[in-house]
C-alpha positions as CSV (number, residue, x, y, z in Angstrom):
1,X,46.9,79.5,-184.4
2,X,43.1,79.2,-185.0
3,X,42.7,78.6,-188.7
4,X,38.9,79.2,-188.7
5,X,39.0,82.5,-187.4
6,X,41.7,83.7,-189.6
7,X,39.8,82.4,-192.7
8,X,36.7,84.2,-191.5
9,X,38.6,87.5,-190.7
10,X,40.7,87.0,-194.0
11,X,36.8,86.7,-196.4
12,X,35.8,89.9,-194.3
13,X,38.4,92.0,-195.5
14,X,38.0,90.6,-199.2
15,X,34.4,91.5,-199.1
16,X,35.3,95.2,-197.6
17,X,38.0,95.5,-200.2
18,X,35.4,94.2,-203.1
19,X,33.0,97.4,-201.5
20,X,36.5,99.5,-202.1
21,X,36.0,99.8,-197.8
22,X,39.6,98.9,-197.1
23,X,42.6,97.3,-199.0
24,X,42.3,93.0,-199.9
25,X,44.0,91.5,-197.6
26,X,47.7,90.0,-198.7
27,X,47.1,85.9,-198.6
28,X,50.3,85.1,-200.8
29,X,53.9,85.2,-199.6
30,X,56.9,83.0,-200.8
31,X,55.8,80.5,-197.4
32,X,52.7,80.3,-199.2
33,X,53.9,80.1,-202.4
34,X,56.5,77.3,-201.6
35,X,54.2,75.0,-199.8
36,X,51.9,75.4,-202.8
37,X,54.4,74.5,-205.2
38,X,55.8,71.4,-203.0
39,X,52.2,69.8,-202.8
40,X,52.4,70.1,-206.8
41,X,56.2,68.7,-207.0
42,X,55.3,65.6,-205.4
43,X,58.0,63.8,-206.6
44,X,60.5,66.3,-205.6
45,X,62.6,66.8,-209.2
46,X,62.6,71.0,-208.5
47,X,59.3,71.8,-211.1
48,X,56.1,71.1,-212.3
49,X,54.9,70.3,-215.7
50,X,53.5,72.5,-217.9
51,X,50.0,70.3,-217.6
52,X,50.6,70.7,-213.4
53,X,50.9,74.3,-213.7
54,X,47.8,75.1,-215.6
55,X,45.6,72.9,-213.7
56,X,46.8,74.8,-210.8
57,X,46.1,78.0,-212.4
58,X,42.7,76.9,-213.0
59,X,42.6,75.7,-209.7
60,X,42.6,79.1,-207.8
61,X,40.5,80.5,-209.9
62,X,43.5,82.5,-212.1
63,X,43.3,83.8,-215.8
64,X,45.2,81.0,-218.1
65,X,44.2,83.6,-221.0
66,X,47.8,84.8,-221.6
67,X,50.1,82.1,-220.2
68,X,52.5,80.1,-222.7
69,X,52.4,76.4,-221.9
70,X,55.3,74.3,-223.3
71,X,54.4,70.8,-224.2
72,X,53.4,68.1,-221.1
């Protein structure tokens, strides 16, 4: 309902969770998830390509260190 407060309250608890002064907060569920991976699948074939999904890795700031990437 008021995305600027949520955001602020959300970076609060990270930084209290960074200090170990609570638990991180839990940004990511499947709504989350599956309006992530739609912006990606803009064409709408059902998945990503390889290229898509490393770039998106990158992206927010997750470890591509271990991944397997087919070919693009």
């Amino acid at each position: 309902e008021r995305p600027r407060e949520f955001l602020i309250q959300a970076l609060e608890r990270v930084k209290a969770g960074k200090r170990a002064e609570g638990e991180y907060p839990y940004l990511m569920d499947e709504a989350n998830l599956v309006a992530m991976f739609q912006l990606l699948d803009v064409l709408g074939q059902g998945h990503i390509t390889p290229g898509q999904y490393r770039e998106a890795l990158k992206t927010l700031g997750l470890s591509t260190e271990d991944v397997q990437f087919g070919e693009d």
